[in-house]
ROGUMAR-401531 format. One record per residue: residue number from 1; chain; z, x, y of N, C-alpha, C in turn. Coordinates in nm, 2 decimals, padded with zeros to 4 digits. Layout:
{NUM; "A"; {Z; X; Y}; {Z; X; Y}; {Z; X; Y}}
...
//
This chain:
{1; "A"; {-08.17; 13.79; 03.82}; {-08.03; 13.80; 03.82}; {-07.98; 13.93; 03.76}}
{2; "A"; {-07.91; 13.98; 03.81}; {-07.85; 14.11; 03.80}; {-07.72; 14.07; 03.73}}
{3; "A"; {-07.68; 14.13; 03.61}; {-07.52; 14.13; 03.57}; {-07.43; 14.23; 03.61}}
{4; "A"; {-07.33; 14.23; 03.66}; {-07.27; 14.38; 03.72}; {-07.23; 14.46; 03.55}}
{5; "A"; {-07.19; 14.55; 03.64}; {-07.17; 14.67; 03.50}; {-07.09; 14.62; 03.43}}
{6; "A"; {-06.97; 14.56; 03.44}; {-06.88; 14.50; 03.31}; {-06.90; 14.46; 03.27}}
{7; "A"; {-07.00; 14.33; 03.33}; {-07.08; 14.22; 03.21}; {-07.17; 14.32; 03.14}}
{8; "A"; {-07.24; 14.40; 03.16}; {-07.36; 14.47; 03.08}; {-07.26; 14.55; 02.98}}
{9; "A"; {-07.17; 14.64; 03.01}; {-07.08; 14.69; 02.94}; {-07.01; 14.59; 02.82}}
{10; "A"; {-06.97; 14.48; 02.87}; {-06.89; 14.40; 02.73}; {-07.00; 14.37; 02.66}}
{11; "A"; {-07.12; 14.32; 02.69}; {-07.28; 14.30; 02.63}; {-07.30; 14.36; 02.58}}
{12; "A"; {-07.26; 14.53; 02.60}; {-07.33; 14.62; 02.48}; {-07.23; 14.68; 02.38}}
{13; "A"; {-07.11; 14.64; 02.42}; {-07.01; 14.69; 02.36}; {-07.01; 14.67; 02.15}}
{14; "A"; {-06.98; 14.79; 02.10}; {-07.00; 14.77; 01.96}; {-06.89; 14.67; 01.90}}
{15; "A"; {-06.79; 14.66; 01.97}; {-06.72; 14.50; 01.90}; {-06.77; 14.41; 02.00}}
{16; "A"; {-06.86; 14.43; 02.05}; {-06.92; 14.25; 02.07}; {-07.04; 14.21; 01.98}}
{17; "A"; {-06.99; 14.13; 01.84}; {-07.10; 14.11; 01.78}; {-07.16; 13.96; 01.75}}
{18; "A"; {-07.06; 13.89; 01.83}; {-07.12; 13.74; 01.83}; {-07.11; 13.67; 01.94}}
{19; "A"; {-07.19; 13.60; 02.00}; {-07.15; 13.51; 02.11}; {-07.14; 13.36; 02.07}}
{20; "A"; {-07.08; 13.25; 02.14}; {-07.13; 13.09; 02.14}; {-07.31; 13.06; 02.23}}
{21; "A"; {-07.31; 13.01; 02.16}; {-07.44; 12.95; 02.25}; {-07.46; 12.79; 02.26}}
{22; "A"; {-07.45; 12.77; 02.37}; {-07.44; 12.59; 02.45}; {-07.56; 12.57; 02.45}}
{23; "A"; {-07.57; 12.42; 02.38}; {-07.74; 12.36; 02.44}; {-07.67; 12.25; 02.41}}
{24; "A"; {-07.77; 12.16; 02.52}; {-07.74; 11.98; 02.52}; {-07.75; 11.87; 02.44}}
{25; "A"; {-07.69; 11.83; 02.33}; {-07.74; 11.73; 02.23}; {-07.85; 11.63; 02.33}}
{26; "A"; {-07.91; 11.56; 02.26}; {-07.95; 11.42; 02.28}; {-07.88; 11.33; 02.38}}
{27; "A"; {-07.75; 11.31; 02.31}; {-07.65; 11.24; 02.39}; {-07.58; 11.30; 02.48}}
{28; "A"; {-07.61; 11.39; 02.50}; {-07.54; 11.45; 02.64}; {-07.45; 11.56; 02.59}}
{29; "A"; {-07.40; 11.55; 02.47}; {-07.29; 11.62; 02.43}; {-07.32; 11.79; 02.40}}
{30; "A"; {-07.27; 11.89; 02.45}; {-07.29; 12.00; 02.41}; {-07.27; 12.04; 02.25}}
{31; "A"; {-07.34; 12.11; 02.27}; {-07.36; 12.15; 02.08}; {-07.34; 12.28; 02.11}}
{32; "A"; {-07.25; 12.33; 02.01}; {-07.22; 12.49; 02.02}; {-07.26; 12.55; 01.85}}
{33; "A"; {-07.26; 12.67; 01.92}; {-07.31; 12.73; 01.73}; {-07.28; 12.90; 01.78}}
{34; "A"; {-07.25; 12.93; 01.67}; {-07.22; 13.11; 01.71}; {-07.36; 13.13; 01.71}}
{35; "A"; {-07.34; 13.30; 01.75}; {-07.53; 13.36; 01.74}; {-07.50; 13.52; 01.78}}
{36; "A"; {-07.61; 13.56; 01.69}; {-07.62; 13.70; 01.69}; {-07.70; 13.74; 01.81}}
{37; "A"; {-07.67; 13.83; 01.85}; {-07.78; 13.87; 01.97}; {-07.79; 14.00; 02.03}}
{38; "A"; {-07.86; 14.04; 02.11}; {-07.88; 14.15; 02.15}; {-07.95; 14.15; 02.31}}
{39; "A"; {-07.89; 14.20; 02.38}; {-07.95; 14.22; 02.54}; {-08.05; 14.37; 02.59}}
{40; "A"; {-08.18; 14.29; 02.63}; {-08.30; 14.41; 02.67}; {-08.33; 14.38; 02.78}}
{41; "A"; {-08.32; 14.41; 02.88}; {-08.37; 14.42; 03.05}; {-08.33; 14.33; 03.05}}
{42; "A"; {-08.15; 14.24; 03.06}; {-08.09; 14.17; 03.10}; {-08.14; 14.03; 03.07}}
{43; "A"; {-08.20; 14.03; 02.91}; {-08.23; 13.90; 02.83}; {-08.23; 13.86; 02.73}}
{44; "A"; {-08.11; 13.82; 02.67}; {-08.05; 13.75; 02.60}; {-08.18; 13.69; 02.47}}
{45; "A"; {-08.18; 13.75; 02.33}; {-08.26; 13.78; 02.23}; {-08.17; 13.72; 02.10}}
{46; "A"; {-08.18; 13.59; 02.06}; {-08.12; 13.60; 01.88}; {-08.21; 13.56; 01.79}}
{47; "A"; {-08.19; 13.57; 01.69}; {-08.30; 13.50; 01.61}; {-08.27; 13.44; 01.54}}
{48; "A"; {-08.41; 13.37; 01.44}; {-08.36; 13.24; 01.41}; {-08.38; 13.33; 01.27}}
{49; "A"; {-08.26; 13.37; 01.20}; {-08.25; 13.44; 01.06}; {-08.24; 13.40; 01.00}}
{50; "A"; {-08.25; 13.45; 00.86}; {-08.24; 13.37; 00.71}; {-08.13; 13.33; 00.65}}
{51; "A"; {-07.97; 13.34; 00.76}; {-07.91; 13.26; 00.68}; {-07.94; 13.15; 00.61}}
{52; "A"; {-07.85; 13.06; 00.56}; {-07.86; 12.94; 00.50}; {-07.87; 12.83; 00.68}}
{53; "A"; {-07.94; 12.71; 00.67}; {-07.93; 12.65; 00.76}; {-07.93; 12.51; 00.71}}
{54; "A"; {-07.95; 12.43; 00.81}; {-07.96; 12.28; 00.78}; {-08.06; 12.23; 00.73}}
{55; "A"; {-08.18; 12.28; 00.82}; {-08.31; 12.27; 00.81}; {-08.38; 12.42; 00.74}}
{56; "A"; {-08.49; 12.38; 00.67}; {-08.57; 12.49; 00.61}; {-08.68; 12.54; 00.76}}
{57; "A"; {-08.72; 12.43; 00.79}; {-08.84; 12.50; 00.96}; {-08.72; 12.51; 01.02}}
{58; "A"; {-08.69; 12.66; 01.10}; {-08.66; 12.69; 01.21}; {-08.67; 12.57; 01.36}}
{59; "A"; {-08.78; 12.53; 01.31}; {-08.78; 12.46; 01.46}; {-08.77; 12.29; 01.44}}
{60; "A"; {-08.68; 12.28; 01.36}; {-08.62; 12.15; 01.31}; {-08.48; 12.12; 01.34}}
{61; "A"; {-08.40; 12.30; 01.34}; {-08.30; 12.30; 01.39}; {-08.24; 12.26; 01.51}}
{62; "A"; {-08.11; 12.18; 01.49}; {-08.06; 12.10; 01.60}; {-08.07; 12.18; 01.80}}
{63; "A"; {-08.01; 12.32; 01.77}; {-08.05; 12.38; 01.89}; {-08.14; 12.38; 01.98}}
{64; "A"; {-08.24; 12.47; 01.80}; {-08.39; 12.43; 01.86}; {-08.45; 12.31; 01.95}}
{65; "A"; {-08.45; 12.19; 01.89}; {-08.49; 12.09; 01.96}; {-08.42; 12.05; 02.08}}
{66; "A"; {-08.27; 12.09; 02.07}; {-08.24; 12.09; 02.20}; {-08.37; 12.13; 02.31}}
{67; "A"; {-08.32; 12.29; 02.28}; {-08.43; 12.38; 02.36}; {-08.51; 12.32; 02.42}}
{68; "A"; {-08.58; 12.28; 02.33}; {-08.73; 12.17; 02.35}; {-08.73; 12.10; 02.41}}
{69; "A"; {-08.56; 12.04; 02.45}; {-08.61; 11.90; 02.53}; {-08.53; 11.88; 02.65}}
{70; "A"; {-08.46; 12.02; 02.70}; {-08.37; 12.04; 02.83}; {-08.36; 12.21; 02.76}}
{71; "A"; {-08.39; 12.31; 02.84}; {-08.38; 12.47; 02.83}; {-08.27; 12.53; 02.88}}
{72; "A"; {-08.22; 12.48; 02.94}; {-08.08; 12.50; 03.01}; {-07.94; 12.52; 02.89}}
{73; "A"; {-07.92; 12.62; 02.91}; {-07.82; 12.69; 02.81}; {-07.68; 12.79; 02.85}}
{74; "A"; {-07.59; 12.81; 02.81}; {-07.51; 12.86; 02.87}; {-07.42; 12.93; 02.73}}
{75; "A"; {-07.45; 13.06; 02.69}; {-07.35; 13.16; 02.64}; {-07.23; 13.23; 02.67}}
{76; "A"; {-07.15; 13.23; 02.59}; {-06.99; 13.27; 02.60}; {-06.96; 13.39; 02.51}}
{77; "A"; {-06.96; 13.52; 02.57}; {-06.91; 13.64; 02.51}; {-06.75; 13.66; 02.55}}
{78; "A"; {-06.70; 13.64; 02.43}; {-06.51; 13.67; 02.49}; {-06.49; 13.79; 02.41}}
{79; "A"; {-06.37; 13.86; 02.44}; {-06.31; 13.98; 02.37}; {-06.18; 13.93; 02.34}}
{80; "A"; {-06.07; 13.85; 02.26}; {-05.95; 13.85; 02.23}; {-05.89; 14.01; 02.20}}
{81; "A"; {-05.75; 13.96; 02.21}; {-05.66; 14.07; 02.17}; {-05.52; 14.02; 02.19}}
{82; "A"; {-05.45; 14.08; 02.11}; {-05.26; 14.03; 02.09}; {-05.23; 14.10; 02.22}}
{83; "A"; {-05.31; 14.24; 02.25}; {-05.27; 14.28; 02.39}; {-05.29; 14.17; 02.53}}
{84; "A"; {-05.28; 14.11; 02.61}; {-05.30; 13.98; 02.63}; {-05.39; 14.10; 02.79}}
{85; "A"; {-05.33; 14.20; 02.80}; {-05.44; 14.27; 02.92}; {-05.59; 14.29; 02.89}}
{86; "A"; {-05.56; 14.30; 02.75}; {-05.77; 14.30; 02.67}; {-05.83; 14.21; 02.69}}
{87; "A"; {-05.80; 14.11; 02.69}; {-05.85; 13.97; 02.75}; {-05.99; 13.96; 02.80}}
{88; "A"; {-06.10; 13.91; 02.82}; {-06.19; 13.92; 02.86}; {-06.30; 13.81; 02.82}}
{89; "A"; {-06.36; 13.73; 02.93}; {-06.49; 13.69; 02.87}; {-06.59; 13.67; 03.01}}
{90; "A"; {-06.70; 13.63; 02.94}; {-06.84; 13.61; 03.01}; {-06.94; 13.50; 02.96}}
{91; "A"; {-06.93; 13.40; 03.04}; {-07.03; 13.28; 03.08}; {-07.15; 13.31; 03.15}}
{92; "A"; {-07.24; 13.31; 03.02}; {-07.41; 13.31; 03.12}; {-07.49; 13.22; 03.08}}
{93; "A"; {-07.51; 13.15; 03.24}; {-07.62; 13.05; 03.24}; {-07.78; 13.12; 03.25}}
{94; "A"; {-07.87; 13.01; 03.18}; {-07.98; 13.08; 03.19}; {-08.09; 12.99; 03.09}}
{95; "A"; {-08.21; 13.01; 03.10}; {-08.32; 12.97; 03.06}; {-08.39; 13.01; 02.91}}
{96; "A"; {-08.40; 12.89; 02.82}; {-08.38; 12.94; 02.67}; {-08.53; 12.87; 02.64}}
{97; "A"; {-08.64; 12.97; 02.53}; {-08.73; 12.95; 02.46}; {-08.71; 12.97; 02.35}}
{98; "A"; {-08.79; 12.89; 02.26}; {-08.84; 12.99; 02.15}; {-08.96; 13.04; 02.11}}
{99; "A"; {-08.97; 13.17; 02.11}; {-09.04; 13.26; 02.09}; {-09.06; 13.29; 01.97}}
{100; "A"; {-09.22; 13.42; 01.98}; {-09.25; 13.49; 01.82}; {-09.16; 13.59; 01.81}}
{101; "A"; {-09.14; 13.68; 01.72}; {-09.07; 13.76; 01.70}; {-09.13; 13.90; 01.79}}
{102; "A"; {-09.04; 13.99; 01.81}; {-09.07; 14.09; 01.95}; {-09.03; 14.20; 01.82}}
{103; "A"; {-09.13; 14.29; 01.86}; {-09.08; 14.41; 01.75}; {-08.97; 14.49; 01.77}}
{104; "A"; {-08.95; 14.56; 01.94}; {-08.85; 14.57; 02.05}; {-08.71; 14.53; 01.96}}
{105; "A"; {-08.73; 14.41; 02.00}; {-08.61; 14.32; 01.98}; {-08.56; 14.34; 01.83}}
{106; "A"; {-08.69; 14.31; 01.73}; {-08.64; 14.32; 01.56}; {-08.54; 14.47; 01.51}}
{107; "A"; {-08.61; 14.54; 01.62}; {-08.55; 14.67; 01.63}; {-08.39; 14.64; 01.66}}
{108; "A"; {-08.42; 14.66; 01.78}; {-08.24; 14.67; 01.82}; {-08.18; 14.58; 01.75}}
{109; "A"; {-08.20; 14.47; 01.70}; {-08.13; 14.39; 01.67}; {-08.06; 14.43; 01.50}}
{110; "A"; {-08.15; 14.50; 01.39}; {-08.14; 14.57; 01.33}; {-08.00; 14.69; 01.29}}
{111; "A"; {-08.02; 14.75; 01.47}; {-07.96; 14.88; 01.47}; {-07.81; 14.80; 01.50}}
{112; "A"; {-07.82; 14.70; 01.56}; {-07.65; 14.64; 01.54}; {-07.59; 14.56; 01.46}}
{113; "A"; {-07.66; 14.53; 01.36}; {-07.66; 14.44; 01.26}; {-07.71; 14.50; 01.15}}
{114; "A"; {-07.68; 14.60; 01.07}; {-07.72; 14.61; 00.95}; {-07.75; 14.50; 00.82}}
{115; "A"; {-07.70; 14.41; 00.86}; {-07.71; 14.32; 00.75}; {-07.85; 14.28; 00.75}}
{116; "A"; {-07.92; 14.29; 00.90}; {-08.05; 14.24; 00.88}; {-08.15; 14.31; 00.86}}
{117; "A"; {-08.09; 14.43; 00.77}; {-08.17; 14.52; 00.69}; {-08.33; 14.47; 00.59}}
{118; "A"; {-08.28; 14.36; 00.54}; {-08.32; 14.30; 00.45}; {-08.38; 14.15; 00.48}}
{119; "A"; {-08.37; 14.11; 00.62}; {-08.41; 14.02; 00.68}; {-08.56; 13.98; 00.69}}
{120; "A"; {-08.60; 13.92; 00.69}; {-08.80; 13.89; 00.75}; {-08.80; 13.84; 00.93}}
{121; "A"; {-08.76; 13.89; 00.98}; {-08.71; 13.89; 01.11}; {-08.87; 13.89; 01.20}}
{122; "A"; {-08.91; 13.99; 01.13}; {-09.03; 13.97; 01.21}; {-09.18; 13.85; 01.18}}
{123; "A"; {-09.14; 13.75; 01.09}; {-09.20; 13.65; 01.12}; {-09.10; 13.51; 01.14}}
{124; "A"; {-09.04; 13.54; 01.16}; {-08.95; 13.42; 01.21}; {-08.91; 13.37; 01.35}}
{125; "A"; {-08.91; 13.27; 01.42}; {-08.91; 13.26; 01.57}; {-08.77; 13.30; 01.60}}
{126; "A"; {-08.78; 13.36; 01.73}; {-08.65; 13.40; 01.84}; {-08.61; 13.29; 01.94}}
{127; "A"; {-08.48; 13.30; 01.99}; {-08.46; 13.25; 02.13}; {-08.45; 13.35; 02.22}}
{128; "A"; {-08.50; 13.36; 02.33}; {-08.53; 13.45; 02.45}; {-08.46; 13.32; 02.54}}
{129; "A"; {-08.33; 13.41; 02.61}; {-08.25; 13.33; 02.68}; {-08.27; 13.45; 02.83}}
{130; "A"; {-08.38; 13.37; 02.91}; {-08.35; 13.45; 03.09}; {-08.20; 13.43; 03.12}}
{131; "A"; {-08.15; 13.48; 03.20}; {-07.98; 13.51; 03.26}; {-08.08; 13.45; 03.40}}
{132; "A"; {-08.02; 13.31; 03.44}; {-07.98; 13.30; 03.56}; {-07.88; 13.35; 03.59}}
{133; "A"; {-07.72; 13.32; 03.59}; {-07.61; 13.33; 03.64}; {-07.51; 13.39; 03.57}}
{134; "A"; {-07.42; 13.44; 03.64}; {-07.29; 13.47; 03.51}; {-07.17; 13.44; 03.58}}
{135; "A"; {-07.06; 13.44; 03.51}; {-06.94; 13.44; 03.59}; {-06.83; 13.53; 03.47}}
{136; "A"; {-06.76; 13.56; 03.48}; {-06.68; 13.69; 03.39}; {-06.52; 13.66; 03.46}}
{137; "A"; {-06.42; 13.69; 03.36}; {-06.29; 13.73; 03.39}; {-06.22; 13.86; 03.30}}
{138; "A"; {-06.18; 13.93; 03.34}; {-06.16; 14.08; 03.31}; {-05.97; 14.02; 03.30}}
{139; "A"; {-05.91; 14.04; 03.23}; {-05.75; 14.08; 03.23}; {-05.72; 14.19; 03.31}}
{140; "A"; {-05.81; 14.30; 03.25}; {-05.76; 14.42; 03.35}; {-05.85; 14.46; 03.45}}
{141; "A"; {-05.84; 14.53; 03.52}; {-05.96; 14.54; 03.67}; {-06.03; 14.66; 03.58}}
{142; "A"; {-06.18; 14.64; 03.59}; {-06.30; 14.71; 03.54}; {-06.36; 14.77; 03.68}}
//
């Protein structure tokens, strides 16, 4: 899947620093949670960091097990603004694991996130989300 240039453009843009990320409860019900992330060859990278969480194992987390039991996920990058022309978002479907940590990825992720200066990033598991699909609306023509 290819994302056109706007989507790769709002994806790398330096005020885009959080997205939603969709995964399917149990009951069918979507479960949302913000998430840090970063895009490398048009693949969607967050990790599972040292905030404070619910669970102490990473892979106890409610997402997580989502993951594990339907992979099918769908992220939402928006751009607000009082300008109501700034307007902007991006829905991407796509295929979610969890993975080891990627050094690549510990990197970039790093360089847009200072806070994870001090993180253990590199032994803690990632989600690696493939981009099937996207769909986008622009306020202003890009």
């Amino acid at each position: 899947m290819r994302l056109a240039p706007a989507e790769l453009e709002l994806l790398g843009a330096a005020e885009t620093r959080r997205a939603t990320l969709a995964t399917m409860a149990s009951d069918g019900r979507p479960r949302l949670v913000p998430i840090c992330f970063v895009v490398i060859d048009e693949v969607i990278w967050s990790p599972i960091d040292e905030k404070p969480k619910h669970a102490s194992d990473p892979r106890e987390l409610a997402r997580i097990r989502d993951i594990g039991r339907d992979p099918r996920v769908t992220v939402l990058v928006d751009r607000w603004s009082e300008d109501w022309s700034e307007l902007t978002w991006l829905r991407i479907e796509g295929q979610a694991g969890l993975v080891d940590s990627d050094p690549a990825v510990v990197a970039a992720l790093r360089a847009k996130y200072p806070q994870y200066a001090d993180h253990d990033l590199e032994s803690r598991p990632m989600i690696r989300i493939a981009i099937e699909g996207s769909r986008s609306w622009f306020a202003a023509s890009t």
